[in-house]
N, C-alpha and C positions, 0 to 999 in steps of 0.2 A: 318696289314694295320691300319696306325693311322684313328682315325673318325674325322669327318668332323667337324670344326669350324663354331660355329652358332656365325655371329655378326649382326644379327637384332637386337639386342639392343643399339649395336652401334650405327647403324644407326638412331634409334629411339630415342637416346639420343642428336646425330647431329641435329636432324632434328628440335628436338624441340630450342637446340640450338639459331639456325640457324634464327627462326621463332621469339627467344625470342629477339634475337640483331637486325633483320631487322625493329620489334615492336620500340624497345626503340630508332632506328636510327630514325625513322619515327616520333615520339615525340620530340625526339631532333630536327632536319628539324623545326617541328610544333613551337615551342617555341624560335626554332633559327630565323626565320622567322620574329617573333613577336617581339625580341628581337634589331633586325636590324631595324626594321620600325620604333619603340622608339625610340633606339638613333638617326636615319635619323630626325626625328621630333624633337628629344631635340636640335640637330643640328642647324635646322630650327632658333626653337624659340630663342637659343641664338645669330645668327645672325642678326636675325629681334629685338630682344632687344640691341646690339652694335651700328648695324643701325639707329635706331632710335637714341640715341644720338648722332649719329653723324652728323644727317638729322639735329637733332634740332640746334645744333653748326654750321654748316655749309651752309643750302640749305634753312631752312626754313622763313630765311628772304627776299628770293626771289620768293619760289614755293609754300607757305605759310605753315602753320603749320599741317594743313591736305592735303597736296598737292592740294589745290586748286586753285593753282597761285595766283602772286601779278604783281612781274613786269617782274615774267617769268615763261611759259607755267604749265597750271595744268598737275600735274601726276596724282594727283588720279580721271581716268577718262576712265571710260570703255572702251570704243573704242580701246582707246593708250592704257591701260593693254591688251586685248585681240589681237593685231595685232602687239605688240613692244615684240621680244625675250628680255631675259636678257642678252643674248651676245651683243645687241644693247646697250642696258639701261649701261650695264659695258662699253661698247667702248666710246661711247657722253661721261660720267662721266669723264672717261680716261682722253681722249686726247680733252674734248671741241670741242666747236663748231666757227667754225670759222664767222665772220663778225655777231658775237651775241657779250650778256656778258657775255656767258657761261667761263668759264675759264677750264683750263688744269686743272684735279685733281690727275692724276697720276704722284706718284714721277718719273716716267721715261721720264716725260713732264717735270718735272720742279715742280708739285703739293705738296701735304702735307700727299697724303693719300699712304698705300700698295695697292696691289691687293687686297688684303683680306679685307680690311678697306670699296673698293669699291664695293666687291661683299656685307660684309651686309647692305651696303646702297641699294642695289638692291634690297636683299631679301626684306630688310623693305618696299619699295615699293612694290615691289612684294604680299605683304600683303595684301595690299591694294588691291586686285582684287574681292575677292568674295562679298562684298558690293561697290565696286565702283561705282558713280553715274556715268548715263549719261551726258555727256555735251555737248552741241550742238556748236563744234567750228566755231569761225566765217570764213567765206571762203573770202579767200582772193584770188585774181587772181593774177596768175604769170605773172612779172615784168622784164622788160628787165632793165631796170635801176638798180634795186637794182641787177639782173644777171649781168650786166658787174661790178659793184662796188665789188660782193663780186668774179669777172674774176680778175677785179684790185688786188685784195688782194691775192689772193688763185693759180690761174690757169696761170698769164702770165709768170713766172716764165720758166715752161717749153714751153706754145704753142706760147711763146711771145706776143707783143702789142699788143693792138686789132686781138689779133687772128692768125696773120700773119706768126706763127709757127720759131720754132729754129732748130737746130743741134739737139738738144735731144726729140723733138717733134712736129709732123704735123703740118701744118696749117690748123685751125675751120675755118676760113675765107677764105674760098674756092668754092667757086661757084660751079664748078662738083664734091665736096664733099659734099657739101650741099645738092645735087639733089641725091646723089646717098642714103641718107640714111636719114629715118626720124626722126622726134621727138622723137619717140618710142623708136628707137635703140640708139641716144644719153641719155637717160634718162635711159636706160639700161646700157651701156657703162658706164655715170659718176658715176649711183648706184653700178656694180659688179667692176668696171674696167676692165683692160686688164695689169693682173701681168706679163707675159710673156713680153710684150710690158715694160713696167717700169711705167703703170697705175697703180695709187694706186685705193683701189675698198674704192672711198669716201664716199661710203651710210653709213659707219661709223662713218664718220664723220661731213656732209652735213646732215640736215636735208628734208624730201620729198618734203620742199615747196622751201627750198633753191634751191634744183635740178631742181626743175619746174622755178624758178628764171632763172638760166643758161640755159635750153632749150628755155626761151621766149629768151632770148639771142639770141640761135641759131639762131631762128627762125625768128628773124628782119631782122638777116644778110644775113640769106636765100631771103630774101624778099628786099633784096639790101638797108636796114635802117643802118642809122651809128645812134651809140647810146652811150654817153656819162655815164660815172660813176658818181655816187652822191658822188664825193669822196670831204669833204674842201680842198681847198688851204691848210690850215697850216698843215693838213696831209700829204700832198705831200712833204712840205719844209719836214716836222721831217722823213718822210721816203727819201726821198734824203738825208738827213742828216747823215743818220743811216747809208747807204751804204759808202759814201764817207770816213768814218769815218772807214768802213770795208773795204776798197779801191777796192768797188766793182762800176768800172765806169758803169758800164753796167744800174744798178738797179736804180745809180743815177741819170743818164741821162731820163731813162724812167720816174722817181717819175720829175726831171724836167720837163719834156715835159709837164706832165699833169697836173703842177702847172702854167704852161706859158699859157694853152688856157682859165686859170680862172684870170691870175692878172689884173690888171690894167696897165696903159701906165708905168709906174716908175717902179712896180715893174715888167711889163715885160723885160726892159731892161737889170734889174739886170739878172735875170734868163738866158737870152737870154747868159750874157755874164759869168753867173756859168755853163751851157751848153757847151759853147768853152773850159772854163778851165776844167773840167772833159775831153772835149773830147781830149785834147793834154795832159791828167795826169797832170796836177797841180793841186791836189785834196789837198794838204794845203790851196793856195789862194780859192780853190772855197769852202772848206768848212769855209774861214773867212767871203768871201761872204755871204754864204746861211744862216750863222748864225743872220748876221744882216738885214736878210729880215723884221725879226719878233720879237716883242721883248717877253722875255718870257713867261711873263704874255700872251700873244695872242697862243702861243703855248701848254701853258697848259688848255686851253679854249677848246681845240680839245680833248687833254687826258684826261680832264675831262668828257667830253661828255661822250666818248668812256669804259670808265672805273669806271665811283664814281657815275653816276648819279641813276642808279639802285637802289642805295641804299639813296642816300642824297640829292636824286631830279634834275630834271633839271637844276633848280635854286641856288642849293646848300644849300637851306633853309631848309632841313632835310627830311625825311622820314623815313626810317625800320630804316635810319643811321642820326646819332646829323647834327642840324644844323651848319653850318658850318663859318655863317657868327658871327663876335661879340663871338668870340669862343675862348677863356679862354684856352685851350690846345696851340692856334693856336699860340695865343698872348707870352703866359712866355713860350715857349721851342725856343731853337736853331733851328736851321736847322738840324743841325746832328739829333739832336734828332727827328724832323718832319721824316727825311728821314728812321729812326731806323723804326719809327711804320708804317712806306706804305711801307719797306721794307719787316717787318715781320709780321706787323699786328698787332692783338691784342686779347690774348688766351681768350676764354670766350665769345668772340662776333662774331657778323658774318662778322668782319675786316678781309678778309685775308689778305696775305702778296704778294706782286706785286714783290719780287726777281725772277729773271729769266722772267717775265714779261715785267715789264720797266726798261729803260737801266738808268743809273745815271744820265744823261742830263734830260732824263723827268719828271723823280721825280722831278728836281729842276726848272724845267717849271712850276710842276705842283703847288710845294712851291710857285713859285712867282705868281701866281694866286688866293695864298689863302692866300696872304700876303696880295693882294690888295682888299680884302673881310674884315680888320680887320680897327679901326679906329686906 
């Protein structure tokens, strides 16, 4: 009978093993651990360091140089760090804010920056959180006027004019619509949207006052108010213009309408009778018409408004951006050349570039505008 095989040593030697690789897995973990949170944080700081020049090239001649705003909204400012995700702070950057001067940043708008370019302008904000001052923003009451101006721009599209709904969207201007559901659930509605539906969810895009804008909106119509857009005249001619041009009757006919309840007896009739010719398709006569409602210089008076004043004053007499009048640039270059630098801007300053922005006509509205600023 063989004897019995003793392997408690074996065991004794597994065991310790066992004991000695569980030890050293547990160190590794420990130091892996440690290891990950570094590089998470080296991550950090090099994005908040690309951010930051890109803040400074780009946003700091608006939001000022410690985000403390200038002639648009502070970021560095407790409240908005502690209640704005960075999903938010990336989406606004994105895609702009509409009826602001916020502009489209993302290349897939039409912008200058990646994704990535936009997240570390976020982190570098986002930096800004644990010393952010308080600010006490001033309160402004929501406005049905500025809600229909930025309805005119943004929302008639699908729910049509005043509200009065399309083929691809309801009518807001609906009296047992209006009763059936309140402020609450529209300001919910225009914040998530309704994707299902073909709502896009604008809290992305709309800022919280602008939305409160559009419910004071509602809320007139609910209360049987008709309420006019703050929209110029010569905004209306260049967006009829724009459509016509796109041989979109529809668009142009509405930007008519709502140039006809501001003109004057002369230029009402002209309109009256750009309105016939869209409405029977002769959208070449109507758009030789519409062009001579205005002459350009008056048209660029509007685009400027809308787009340079941010920067180079209401006035045109400068600001963050050169004055503009008695202006040496303005005076020895061509047009081509005017159109090169508001088409692309200009690297190194906070010029951006308006391609994919303004269409070629505008740009040259806007030249003849600031042709007649030179002696």
């Amino acid at each position: 009978m063989r004897p019995r095989e003793n392997y408690g040593s074996f065991f004794a030697v597994g065991l310790v093993l066992t004991i000695a690789i569980a030890a050293t897995f547990q160190v590794y973990l420990s130091r892996e651990s440690g290891r990950i949170e570094r590089d998470l944080t080296e991550d950090v700081e090099l994005a908040v360091e690309a951010g930051s020049k890109l803040y400074t090239e780009n946003c700091e001649s608006c939001h000022g140089e410690n985000g403390e705003g200038i002639t648009a909204p502070a970021l560095n400012a407790r409240e908005l760090l502690k209640t704005t995700s960075d999903d938010v702070f990336f989406s606004l950057t994105r895609t702009g804010v509409p009826g602001t001067n916020m502009p489209a940043w993302g290349q897939a708008i039409g912008g200058p920056f990646t994704d990535e370019e936009i997240s570390q302008i976020v982190a570098y904000i986002r930096a800004w959180e644990p010393t952010a001052p308080e600010i006490l923003e001033e309160q402004v009451e929501p406005d049905p006027v500025r809600g229909a101006t930025l309805y005119a721009s943004s929302c008639f599209i699908c729910h049509g004019e005043d509200g009065l709904g399309t083929e691809t969207a309801p009518a807001l201007k609906d009296q047992s619509r209006l009763e059936t559901f309140d402020d609450a659930w529209y300001r919910s509605t225009i914040s998530r949207g309704r994707p299902a539906k073909g709502m896009p969810t604008w809290g992305t895009v709309l800022s919280p006052a602008q939305i409160d804008d559009l419910v004071a909106l509602i809320s007139a119509w609910r209360n049987g108010e008709e309420v006019a857009p703050n929209i110029p005249i010569t905004s209306r001619i260049s967006g009829a213009l724009y459509a016509i041009r796109q041989f979109d009757a529809l668009d142009a006919a509405f930007h008519l309408g709502g140039a006809l309840a501001l003109a004057n007896d002369a230029q009402a009739r002209e309109i009256k009778r750009a309105i016939e010719l869209v409405r029977e398709n002769r959208l070449y006569e109507a758009e030789a018409l519409v062009i001579s409602l205005f002459p350009p210089e008056e048209m660029g008076k509007e685009l400027f408004q809308t787009n340079c004043t941010q920067c180079h004053g209401d006035d045109g007499k400068g600001g963050t951006g050169p004055d503009l009048f008695q202006n040496s640039f303005i005076k020895f270059h061509t047009n081509e050349e005017l159109q090169g630098l508001i088409l692309e801007g200009r690297k190194g300053t906070a010029m951006d570039g308006f391609d994919g922005i303004l269409s070629e006509d505008e740009i040259n509205n806007l030249i003849a505008l600031l042709h007649t600023w030179q002696k």
